[in-house]
TILOVO-686189 format. One line per 8 residues: number of its first residue (from 1); for each residue x, y, z of N, C-alpha, C, CB. Coordinates in steps of 0.1 Angstrom, whole numbers, padded with zeros to 4 digits, always signed. Glycine has a CB too. Layout:
BEGIN
NUM = X:Y:Z:X:Y:Z:X:Y:Z:X:Y:Z ~ ...
***
This chain:
BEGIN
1 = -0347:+0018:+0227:-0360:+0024:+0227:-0359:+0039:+0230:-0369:+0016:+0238 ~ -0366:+0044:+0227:-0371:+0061:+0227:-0377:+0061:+0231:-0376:+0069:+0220 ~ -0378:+0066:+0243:-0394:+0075:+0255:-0394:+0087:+0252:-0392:+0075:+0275 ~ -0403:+0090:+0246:-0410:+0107:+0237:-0423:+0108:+0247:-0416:+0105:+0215 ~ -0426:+0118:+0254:-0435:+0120:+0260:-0444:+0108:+0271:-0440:+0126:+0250 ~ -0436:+0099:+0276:-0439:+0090:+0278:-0445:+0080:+0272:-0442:+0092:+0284 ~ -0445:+0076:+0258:-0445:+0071:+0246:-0435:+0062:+0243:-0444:+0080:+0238 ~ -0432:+0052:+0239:-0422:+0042:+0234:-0421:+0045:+0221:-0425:+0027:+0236
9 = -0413:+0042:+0214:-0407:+0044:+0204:-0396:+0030:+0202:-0400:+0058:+0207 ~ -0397:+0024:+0193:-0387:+0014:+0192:-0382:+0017:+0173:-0396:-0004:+0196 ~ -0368:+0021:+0178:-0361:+0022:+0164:-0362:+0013:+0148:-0347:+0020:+0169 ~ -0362:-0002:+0155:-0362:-0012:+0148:-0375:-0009:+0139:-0360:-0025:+0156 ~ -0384:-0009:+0147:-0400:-0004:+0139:-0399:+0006:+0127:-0412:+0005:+0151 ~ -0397:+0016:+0132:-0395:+0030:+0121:-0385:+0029:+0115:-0392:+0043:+0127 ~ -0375:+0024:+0115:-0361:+0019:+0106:-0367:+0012:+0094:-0351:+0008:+0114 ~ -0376:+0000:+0099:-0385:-0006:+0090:-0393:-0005:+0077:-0390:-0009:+0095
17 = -0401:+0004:+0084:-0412:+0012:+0073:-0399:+0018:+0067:-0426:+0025:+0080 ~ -0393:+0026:+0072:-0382:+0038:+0060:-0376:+0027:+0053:-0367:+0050:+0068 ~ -0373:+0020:+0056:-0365:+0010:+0043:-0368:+0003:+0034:-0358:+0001:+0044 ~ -0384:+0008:+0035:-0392:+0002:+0021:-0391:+0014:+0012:-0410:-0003:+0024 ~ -0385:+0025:+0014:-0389:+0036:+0007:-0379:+0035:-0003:-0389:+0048:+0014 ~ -0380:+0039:-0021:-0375:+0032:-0030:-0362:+0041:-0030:-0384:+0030:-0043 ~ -0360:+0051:-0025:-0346:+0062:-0022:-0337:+0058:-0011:-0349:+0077:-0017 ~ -0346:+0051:-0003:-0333:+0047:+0007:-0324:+0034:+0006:-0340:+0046:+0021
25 = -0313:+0035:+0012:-0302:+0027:+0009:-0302:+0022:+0021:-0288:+0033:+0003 ~ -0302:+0030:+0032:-0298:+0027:+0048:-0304:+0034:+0062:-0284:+0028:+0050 ~ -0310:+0029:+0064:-0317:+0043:+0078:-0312:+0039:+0092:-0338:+0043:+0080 ~ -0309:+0048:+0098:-0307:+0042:+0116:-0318:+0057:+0123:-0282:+0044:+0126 ~ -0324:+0053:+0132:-0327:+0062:+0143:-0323:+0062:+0155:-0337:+0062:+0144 ~ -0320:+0072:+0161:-0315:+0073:+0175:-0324:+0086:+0180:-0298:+0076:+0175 ~ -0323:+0088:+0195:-0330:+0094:+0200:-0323:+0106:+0206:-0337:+0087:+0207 ~ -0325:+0118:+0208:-0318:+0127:+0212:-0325:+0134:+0225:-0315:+0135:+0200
33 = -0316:+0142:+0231:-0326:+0145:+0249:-0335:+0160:+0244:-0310:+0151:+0267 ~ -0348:+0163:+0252:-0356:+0174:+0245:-0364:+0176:+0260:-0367:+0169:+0231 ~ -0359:+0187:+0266:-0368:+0189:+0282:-0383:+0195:+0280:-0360:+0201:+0293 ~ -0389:+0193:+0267:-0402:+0191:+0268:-0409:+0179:+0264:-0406:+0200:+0262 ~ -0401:+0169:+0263:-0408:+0152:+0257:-0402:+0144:+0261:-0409:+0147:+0242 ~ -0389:+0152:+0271:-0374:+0136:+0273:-0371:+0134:+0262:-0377:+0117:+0278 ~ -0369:+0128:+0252:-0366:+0122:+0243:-0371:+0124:+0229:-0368:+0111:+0247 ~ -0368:+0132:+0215:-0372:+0134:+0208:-0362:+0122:+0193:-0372:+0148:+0210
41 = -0367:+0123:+0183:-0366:+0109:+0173:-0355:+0116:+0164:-0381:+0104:+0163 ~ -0343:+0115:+0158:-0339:+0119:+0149:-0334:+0108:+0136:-0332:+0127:+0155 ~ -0335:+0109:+0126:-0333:+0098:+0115:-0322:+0102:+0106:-0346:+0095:+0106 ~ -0313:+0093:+0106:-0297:+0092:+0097:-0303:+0083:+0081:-0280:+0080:+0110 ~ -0301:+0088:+0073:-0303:+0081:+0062:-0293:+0081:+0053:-0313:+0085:+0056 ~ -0291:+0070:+0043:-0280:+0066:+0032:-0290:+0066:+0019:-0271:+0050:+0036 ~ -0291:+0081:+0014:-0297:+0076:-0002:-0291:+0067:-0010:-0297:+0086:-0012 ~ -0301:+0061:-0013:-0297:+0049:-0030:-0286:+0061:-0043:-0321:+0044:-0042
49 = -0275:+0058:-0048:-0271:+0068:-0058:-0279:+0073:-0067:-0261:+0064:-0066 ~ -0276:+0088:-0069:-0284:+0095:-0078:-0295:+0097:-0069:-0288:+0088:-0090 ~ -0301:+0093:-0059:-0317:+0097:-0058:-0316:+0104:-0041:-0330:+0080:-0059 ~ -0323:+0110:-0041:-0325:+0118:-0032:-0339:+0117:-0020:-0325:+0128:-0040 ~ -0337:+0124:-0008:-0345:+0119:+0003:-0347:+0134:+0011:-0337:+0106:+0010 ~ -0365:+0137:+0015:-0359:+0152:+0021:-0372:+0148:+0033:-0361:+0172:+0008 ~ -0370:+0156:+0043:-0381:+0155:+0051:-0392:+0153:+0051:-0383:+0159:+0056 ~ -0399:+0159:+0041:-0414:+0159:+0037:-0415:+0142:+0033:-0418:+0172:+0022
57 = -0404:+0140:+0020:-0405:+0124:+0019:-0409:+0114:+0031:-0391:+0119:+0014 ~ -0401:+0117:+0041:-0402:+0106:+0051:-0416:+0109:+0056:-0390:+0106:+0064 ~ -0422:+0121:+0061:-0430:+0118:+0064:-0444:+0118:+0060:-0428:+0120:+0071 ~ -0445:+0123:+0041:-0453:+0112:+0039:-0448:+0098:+0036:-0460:+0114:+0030 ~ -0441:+0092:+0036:-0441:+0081:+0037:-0446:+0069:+0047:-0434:+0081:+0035 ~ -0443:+0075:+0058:-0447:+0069:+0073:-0458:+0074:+0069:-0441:+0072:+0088 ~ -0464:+0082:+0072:-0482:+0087:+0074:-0490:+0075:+0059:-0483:+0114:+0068 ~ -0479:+0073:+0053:-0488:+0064:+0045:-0488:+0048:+0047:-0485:+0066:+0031
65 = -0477:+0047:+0059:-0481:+0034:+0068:-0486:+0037:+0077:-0471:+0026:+0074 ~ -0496:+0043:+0077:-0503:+0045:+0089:-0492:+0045:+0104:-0514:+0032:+0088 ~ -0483:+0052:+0104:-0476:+0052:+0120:-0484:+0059:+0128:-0462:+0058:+0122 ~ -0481:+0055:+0143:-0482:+0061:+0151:-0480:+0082:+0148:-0474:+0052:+0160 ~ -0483:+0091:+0149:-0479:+0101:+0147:-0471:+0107:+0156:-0489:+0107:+0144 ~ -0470:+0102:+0173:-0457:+0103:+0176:-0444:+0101:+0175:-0458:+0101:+0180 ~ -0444:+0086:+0168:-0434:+0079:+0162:-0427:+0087:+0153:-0438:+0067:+0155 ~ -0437:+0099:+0144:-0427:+0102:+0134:-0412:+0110:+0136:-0434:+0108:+0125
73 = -0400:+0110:+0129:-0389:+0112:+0135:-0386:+0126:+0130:-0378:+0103:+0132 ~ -0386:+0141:+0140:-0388:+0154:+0143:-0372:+0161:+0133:-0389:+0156:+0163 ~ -0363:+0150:+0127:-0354:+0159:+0125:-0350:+0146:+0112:-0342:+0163:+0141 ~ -0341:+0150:+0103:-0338:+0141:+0093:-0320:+0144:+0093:-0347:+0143:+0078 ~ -0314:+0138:+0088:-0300:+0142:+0086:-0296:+0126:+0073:-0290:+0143:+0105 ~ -0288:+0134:+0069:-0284:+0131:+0049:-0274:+0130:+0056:-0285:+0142:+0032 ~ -0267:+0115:+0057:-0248:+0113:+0054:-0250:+0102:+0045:-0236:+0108:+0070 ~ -0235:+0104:+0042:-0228:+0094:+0033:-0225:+0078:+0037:-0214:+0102:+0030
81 = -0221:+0078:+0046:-0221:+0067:+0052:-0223:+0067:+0068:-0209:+0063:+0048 ~ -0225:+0053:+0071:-0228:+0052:+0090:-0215:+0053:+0093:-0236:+0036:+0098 ~ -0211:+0052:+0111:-0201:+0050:+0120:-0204:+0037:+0123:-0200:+0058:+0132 ~ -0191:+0027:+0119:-0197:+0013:+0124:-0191:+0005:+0138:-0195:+0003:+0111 ~ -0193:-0004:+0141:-0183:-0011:+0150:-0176:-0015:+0151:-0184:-0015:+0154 ~ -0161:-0013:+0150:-0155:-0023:+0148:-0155:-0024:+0132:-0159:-0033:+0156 ~ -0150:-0042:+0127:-0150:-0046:+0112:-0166:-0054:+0115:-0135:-0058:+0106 ~ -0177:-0055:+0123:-0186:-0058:+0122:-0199:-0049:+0114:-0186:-0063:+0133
89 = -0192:-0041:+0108:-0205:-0037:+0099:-0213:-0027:+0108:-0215:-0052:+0095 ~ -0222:-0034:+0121:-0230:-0026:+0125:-0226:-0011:+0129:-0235:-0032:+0133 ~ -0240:-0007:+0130:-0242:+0006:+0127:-0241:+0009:+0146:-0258:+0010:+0117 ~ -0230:+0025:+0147:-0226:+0025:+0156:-0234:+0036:+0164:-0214:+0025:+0154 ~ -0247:+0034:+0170:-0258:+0046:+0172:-0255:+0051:+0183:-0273:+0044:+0173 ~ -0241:+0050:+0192:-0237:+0058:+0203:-0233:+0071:+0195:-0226:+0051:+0212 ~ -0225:+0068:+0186:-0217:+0082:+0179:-0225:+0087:+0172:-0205:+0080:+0172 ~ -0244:+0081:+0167:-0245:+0091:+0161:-0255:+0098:+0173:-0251:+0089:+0145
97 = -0260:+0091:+0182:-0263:+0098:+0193:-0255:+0117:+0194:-0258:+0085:+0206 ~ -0244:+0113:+0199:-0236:+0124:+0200:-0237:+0132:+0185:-0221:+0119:+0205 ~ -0236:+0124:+0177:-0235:+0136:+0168:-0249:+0143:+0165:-0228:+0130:+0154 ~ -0261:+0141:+0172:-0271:+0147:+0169:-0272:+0156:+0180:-0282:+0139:+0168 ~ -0266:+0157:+0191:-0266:+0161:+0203:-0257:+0176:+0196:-0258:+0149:+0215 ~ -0248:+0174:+0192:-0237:+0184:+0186:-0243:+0194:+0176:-0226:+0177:+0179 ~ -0249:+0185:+0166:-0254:+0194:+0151:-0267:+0199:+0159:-0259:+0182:+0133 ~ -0275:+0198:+0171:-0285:+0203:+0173:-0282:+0212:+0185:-0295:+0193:+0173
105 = -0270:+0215:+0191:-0263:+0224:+0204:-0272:+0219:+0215:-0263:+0243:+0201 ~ -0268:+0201:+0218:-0276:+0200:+0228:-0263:+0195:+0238:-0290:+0191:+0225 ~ -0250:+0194:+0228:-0240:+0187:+0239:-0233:+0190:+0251:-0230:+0184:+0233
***
């Protein structure tokens, strides 16, 4: 969970809506530290080949599920692939934690 201005945020939710979107292949969200909200939203995405995905996309897209407008995620980032666990596949949101912490000079 994400606490954004004393707000909840649950990743799984917003992961959701984004993976109905017909460009995406794979989304994770994680939350990154922000000393004016605690906690601000950032989104890792895996385009579908060939097609492409830019910030404006995401958020009309959410705004056309009606989200919460807090919920929506303040930063986007385009990789190629996730960090996973181990040979279990999952997606490893400590390291992209850090790596948002880094690309944004919060580490």
């Amino acid at each position: 969970m994400v606490i954004r201005g004393g707000q909840n945020i649950y990743p799984a939710e917003v992961e959701g809506l984004l993976a109905d979107h017909p460009a995406i292949g794979s989304v994770a969200i994680v939350g990154y530290p922000d000393k004016e909200m605690g906690e601000r939203c950032a989104a890792y995405v895996i385009p579908k080949a060939g097609m492409s995905f830019s910030f404006k996309d995401m958020v009309d897209h959410l705004k056309s599920k009606e989200i919460a407008m807090f919920k929506l995620p303040e930063h986007l980032e385009i990789v190629a692939e996730f960090p996973t666990v181990g040979d279990s596949g999952k997606i490893n949101k400590e390291t992209l934690k850090k790596d948002i912490r880094e690309r944004l000079g919060l580490a």
